[in-house]
C-alpha positions in Angstrom: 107.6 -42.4 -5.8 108.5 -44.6 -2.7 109.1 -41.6 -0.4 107.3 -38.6 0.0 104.5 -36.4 -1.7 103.8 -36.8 -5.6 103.5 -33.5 -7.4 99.9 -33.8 -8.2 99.4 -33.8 -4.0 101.7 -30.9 -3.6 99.5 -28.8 -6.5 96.2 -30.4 -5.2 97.3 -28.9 -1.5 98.8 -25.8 -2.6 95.9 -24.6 -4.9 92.9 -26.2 -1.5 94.9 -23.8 0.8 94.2 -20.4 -1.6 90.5 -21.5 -2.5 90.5 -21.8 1.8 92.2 -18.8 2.6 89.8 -17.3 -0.3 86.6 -18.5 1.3 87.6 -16.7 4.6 88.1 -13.6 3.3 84.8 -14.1 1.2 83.1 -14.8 4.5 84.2 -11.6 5.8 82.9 -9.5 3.1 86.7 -8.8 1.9 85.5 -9.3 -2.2 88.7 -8.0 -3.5 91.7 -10.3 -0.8 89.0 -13.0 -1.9 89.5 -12.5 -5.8 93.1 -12.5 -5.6 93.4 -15.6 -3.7 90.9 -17.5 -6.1 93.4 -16.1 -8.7 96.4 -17.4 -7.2 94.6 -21.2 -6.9 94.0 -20.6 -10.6 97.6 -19.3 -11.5 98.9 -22.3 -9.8 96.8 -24.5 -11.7 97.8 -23.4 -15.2 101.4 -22.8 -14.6 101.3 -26.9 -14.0 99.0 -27.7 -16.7 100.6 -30.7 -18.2 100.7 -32.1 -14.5 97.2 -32.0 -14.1 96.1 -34.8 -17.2 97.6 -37.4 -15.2 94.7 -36.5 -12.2 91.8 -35.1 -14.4 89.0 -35.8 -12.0 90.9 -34.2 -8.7 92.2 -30.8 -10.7 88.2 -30.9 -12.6 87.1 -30.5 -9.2 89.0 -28.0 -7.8 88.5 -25.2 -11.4 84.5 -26.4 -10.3 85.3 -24.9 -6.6 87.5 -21.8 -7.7 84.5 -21.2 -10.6 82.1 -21.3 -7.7 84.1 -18.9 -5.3 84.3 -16.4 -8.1 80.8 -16.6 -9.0 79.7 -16.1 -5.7 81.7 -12.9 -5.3 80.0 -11.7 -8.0 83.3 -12.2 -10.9 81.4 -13.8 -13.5 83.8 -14.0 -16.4 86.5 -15.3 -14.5 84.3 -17.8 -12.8 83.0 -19.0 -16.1 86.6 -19.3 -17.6 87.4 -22.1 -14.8 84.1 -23.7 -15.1 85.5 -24.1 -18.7 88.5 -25.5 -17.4 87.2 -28.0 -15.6 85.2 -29.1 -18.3 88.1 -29.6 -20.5 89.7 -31.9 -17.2 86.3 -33.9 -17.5 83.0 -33.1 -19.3 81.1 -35.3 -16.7 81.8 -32.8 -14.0 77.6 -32.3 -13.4 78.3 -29.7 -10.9 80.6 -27.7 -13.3 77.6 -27.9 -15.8 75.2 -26.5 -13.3 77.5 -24.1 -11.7 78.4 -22.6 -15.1 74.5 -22.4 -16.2 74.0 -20.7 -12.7 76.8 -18.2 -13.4 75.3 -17.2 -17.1 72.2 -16.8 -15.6 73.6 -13.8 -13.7 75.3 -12.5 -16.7 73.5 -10.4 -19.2 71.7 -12.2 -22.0 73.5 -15.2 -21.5 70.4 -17.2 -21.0 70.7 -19.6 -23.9 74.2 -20.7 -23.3 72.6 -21.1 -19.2 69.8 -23.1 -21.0 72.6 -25.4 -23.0 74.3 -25.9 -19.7 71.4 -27.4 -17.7 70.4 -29.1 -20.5 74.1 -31.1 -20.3 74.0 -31.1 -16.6 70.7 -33.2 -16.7 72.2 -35.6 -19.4 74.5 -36.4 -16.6 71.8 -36.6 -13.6 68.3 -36.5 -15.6 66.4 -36.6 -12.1 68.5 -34.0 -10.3 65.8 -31.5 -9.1 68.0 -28.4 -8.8 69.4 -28.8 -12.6 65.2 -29.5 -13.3 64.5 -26.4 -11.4 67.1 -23.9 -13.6 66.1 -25.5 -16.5 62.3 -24.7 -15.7 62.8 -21.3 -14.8 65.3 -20.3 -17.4 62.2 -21.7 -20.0 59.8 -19.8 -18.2 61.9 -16.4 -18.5 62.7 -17.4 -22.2 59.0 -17.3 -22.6 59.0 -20.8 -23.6 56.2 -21.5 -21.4 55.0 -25.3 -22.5 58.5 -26.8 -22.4 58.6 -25.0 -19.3 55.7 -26.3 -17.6 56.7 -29.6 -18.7 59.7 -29.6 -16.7 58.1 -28.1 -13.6 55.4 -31.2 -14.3 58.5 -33.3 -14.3 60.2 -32.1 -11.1 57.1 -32.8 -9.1 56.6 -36.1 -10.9 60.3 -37.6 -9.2 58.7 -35.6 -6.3 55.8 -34.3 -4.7 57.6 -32.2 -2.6 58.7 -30.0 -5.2 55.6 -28.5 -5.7 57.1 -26.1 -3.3 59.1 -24.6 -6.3 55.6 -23.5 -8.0 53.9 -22.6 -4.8 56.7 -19.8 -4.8 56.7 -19.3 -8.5 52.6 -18.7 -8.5 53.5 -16.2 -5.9 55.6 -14.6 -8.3 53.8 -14.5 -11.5 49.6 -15.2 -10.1 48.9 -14.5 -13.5 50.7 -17.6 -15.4 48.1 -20.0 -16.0 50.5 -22.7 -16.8 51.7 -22.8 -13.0 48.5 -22.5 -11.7 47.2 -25.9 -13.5 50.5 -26.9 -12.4 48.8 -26.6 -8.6 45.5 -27.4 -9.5 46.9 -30.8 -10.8 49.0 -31.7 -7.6 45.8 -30.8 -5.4 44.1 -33.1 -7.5 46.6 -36.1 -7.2 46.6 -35.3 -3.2 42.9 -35.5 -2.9 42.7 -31.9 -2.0 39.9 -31.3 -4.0 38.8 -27.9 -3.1 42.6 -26.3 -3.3 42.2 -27.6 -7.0 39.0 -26.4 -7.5 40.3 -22.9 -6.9 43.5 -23.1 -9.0 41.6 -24.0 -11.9 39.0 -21.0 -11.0 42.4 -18.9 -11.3 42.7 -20.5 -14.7 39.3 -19.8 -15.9 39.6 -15.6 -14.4 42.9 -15.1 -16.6 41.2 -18.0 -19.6 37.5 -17.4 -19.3 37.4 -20.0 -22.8 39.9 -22.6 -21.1 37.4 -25.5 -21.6 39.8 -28.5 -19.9 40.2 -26.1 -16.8 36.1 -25.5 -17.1 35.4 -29.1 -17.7 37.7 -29.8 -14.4 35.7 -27.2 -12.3 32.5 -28.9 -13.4 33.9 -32.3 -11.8 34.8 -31.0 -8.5 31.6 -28.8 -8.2 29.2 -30.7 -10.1 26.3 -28.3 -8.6 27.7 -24.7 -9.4 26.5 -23.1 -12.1 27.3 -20.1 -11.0 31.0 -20.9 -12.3 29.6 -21.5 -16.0 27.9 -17.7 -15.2 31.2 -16.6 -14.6 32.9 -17.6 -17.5 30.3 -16.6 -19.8 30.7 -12.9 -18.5 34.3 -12.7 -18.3 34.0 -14.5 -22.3 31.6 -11.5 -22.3 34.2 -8.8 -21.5 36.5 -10.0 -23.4 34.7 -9.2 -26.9 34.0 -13.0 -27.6 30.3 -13.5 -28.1 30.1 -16.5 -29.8 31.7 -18.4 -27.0 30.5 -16.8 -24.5 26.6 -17.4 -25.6 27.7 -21.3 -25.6 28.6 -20.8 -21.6 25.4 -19.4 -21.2 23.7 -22.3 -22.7 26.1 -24.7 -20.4 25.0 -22.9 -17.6 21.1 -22.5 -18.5 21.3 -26.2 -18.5 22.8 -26.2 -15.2 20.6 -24.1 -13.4 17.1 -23.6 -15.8 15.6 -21.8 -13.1 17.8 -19.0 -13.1 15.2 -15.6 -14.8 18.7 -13.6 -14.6 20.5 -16.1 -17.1 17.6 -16.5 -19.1 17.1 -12.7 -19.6 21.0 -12.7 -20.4 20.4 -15.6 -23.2 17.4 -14.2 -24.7 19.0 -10.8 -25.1 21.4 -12.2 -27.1 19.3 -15.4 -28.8 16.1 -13.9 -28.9 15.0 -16.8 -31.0 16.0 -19.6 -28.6 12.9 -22.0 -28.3 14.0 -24.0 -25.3 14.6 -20.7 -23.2 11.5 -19.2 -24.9 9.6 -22.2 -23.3 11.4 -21.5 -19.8 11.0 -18.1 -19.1 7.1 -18.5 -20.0 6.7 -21.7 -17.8 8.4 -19.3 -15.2 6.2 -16.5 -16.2 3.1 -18.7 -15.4 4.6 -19.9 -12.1 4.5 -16.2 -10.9 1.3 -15.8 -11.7 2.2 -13.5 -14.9 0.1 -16.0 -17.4 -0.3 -12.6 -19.7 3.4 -11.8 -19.9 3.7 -15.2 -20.2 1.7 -15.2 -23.6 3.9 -13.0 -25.2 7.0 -15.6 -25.0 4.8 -18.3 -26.1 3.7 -16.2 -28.8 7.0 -16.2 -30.0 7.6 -19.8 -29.7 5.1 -20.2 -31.8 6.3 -18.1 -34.4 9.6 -19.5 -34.4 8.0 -23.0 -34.3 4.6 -22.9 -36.2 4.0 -26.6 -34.8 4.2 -25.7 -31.3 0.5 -24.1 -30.4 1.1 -24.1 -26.7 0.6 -19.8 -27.5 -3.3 -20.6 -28.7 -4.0 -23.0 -25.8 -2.4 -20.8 -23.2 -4.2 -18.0 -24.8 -7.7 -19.3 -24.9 -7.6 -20.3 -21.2 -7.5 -16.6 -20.5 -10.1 -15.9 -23.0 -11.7 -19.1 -24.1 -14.1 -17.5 -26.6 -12.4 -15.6 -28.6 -13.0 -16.1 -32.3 -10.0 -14.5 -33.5 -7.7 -16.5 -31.5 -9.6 -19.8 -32.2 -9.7 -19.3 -35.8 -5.8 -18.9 -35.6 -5.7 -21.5 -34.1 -7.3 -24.0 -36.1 -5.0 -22.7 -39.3 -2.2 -23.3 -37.3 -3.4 -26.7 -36.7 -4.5 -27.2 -40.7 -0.8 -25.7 -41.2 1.2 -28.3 -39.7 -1.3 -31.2 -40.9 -2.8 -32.3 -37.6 -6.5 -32.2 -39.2 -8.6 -33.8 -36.6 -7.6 -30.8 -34.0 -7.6 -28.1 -36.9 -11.6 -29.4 -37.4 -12.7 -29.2 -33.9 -11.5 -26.0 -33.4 -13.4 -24.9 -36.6 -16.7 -26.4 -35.6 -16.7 -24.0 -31.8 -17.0 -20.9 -33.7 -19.1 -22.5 -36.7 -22.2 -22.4 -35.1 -21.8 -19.3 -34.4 -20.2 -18.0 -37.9 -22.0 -19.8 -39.8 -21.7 -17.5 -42.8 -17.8 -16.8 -42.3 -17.1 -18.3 -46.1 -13.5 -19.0 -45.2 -14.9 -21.2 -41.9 -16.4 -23.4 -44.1 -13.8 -23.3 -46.5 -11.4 -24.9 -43.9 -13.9 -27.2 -42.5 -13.9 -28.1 -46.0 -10.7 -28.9 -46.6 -10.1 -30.6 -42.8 -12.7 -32.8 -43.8 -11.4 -33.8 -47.2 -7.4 -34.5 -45.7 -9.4 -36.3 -43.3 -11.0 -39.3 -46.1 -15.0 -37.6 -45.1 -15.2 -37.1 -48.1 -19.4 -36.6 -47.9 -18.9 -34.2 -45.1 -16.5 -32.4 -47.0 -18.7 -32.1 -50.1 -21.5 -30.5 -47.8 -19.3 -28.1 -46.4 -18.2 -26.4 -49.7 -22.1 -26.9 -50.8 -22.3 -24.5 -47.8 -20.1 -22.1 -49.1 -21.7 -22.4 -52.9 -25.1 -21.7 -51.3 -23.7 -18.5 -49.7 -21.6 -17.7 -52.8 -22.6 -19.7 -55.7 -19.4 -18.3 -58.1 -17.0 -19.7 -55.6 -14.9 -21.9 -58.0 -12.0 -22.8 -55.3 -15.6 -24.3 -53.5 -16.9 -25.7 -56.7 -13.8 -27.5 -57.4 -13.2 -28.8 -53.7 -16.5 -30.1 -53.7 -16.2 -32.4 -57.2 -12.9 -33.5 -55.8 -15.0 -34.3 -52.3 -17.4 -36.3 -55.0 -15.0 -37.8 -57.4 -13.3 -39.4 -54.3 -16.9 -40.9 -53.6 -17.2 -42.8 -57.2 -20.3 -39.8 -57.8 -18.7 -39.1 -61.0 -21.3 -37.4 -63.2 -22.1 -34.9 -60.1 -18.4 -34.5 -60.1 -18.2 -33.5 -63.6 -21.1 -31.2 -63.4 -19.3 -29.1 -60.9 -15.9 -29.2 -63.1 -17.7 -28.4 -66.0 -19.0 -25.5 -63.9 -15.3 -24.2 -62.5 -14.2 -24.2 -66.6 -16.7 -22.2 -67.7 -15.8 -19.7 -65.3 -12.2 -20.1 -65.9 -11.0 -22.3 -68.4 -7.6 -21.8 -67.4 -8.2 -24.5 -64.2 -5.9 -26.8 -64.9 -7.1 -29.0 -62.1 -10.2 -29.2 -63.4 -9.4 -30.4 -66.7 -7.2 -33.4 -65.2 -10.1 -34.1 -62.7 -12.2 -34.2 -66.4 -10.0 -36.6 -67.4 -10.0 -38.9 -64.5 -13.5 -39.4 -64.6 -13.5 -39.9 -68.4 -11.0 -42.6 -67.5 -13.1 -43.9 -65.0 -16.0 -44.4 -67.5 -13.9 -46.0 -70.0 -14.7 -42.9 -72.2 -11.3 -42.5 -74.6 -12.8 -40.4 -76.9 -13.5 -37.5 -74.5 -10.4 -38.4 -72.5 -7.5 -37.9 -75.3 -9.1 -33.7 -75.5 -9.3 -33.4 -72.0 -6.3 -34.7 -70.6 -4.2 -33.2 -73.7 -5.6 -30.1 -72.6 -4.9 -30.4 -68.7 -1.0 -31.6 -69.8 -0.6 -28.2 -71.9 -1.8 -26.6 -68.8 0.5 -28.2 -66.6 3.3 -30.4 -67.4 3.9 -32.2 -64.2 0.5 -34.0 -64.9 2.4 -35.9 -68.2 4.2 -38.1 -65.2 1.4 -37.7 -62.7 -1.3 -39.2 -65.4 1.4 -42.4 -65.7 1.1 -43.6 -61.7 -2.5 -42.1 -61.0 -4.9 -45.3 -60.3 -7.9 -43.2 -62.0 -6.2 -44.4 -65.2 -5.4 -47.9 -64.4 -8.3 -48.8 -66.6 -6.7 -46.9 -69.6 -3.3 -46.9 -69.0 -2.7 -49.9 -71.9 -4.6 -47.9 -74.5 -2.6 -46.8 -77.7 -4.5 -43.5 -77.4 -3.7 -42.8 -73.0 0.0 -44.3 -74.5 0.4 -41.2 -76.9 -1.5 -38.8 -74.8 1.4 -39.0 -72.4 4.5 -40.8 -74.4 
């Protein structure tokens, strides 16, 4: 048109001057002269409808602004009707997207069509941070607490300044432990190391077995264990002993001084050698070297190597037998020979017809290749007990080891007549027969030592006492 207004103007003006007349009366509190004028906007809007496609964009707009108006008077279905509307006029509209998620929001259980709204809004403007912010929150009502937190991590990602949106939120909900590593982590990136410390202590009060938040705490107070204490207890409370026994243990390592944790451990890991070993070392610091005993005492029973108990033990009473003689089977027990040996020969002297002394002496001195020693030891126990055949048959083996063969087979001839049912005996027999090339004795003996024993079938085949033999058609079918 040359002259003049075109009609789209004429609408566009007519329908600004209700939504402006409307926003007057909606400033003055007048809800209901404010509805009717939004009305009449819209009125004029659909009684022209095929006028408005030639303007999409303009008449888009001004359903966005009417949809507002209505929303904000509290007339929610109307509001969301022209939000509609404007969509139809243009589906890029952003702020009719957000508007109308806003408006379901307010309405009751409309939250997933609110949630589909911001969701198209942020398709349009993926970095707007009020569409970000709806969206979060919506999620975080809906329960959908991961996507949520993602979006929140999002927002202050384009931002940091939007951390201000969880700073009120924590306020809100202090016991969401999403938002709170949502602060802990913006301390963190701002060097604000103690703020984050304590967010992620707010983590570990409501998630005592949250191990990221834990291991976090550790690297921003590398020196309190008292924070591994606290979780273990809270892990305590909770019913969850297994874990909570492992943040003992992180904090025992932290802090191995500390009698209170051990106690706490050992009550429930009575068997725990390391914290055994602690709480006696601190025992002995104290000056307690008796109590003491009793927690090496149990070390030692849990770990028959460790004989810390006996030494401890004999410093407080270095002459008693009983302890010593312990001692020394302890030390025969776990193979260290030498020590087992010397601790025999303090209370030999003094024992000197304690059997079983020289029994062990004995045997200490045979594992240790003194093999004459050995043989005078159980001689000792023969000369105090003559029908002692576990002596009688220690002492050839002490001999045979010597290449004294015939003395050897004396006393092995001695341990089968008082029980032929040795079986070690009879392959000791056979050995030495071997050893003196004697076949015709050795196919009896050793037949008779392999019905006894079976194992000795494969032993016979790699012993060296039957190197000398081993060719021989008669050692062949002896053990083939």
């Amino acid at each position: 048109m040359p002259f003049g207004r075109s009609k789209e103007e004429k609408i566009a003006e007519k329908v600004k001057k209700s939504i402006s007349e409307a926003k007057k009366k909606q400033a003055k509190g007048v809800k209901t002269s404010a509805k009717m004028k939004y009305r009449s906007a819209l009125r004029v809007l659909s009684e022209n409808e095929k006028t408005l496609m030639n303007d999409r964009q303009r008449f888009s707009e001004l359903y966005r602004e009417i949809g507002r108006g209505l929303y904000e008077i509290g007339r929610y279905d109307i509001s969301i009707e022209s939000f509609e509307r404007a969509l139809d006029l243009n589906e890029d509209n952003f702020k009719a997207w957000l508007e109308k998620g806003e408006t379901y929001v307010s309405m009751t259980d409309m939250e997933e069509y609110a949630l589909h709204c911001f969701e198209e809004a942020l398709k349009l403007e993926p970095d707007n941070a009020k569409a970000l912010v709806n969206k979060a929150n919506l999620l975080m009502f809906l329960d959908k607490v991961e996507e949520s937190i993602e979006t929140y991590r999002r927002l202050i990602k384009l931002d940091k300044s939007n951390i201000k949106h969880i700073h009120k939120l924590v306020k809100k909900k202090p016991d969401d432990p999403g938002l709170w590593k949502l602060e802990a982590e913006y301390f963190e990136e701002t060097g604000k190391k103690e703020k984050a410390a304590k967010a992620y202590e707010k983590i570990l009060n409501l998630q005592p077995e949250n191990e990221d938040a834990l291991e976090k705490l550790e690297e921003l107070r590398p020196d309190d264990p008292n924070i591994l204490l606290s979780q273990a207890e809270k892990l305590e409370e909770q019913g969850k002993e297994k874990e909570a026994h492992e943040a003992y243990i992180k904090a025992f390592e932290n802090d191995p001084e500390n009698e209170e944790l051990i106690d706490k451990i050992l009550d429930k890991d009575p068997d725990n050698i390391t914290v055994l070993r602690k709480k006696a070392e601190l025992l002995e610091k104290q000056g307690e070297k008796v109590k003491s005993l009793k927690y090496y005492k149990e070390i030692h029973d849990n770990d028959p190597e460790d004989i810390t108990y006996f030494n401890k033990a004999l410093e407080l009473n270095p002459n008693n037998i009983n302890l010593l003689y312990k001692k020394g089977d302890a030390l025969y027990n776990c193979e260290k020979y030498l020590g087992a040996l010397e601790t025999y020969e303090k209370i030999v002297d003094e024992n000197e017809d304690d059997i079983d002394l020289w029994h062990n002496k004995g045997a200490c001195l045979y594992q240790l290749g003194r093999y004459e020693e050995a043989a005078k030891a159980f001689e000792e126990v023969l000369e105090r007990d003559g029908a002692d055949v576990v002596a009688r048959l220690s002492k050839g083996a002490a001999l045979f080891e010597l290449g004294e063969y015939q003395d050897a087979m004396n006393d092995f001839n001695e341990v089968v007549k008082a029980d032929q049912e040795t079986p070690s005996a009879w392959y000791y027999k056979a050995k030495i027969a071997a050893k003196q090339g004697n076949l015709k004795l050795l196919k009896p003996i050793l037949t008779r030592a392999i019905s006894m024993k079976e194992e000795y079938r494969e032993q016979a085949k790699e012993d060296e006492a039957f190197s000398e033999v081993r060719d021989s058609e008669v050692f062949q079918e002896i053990v083939s």
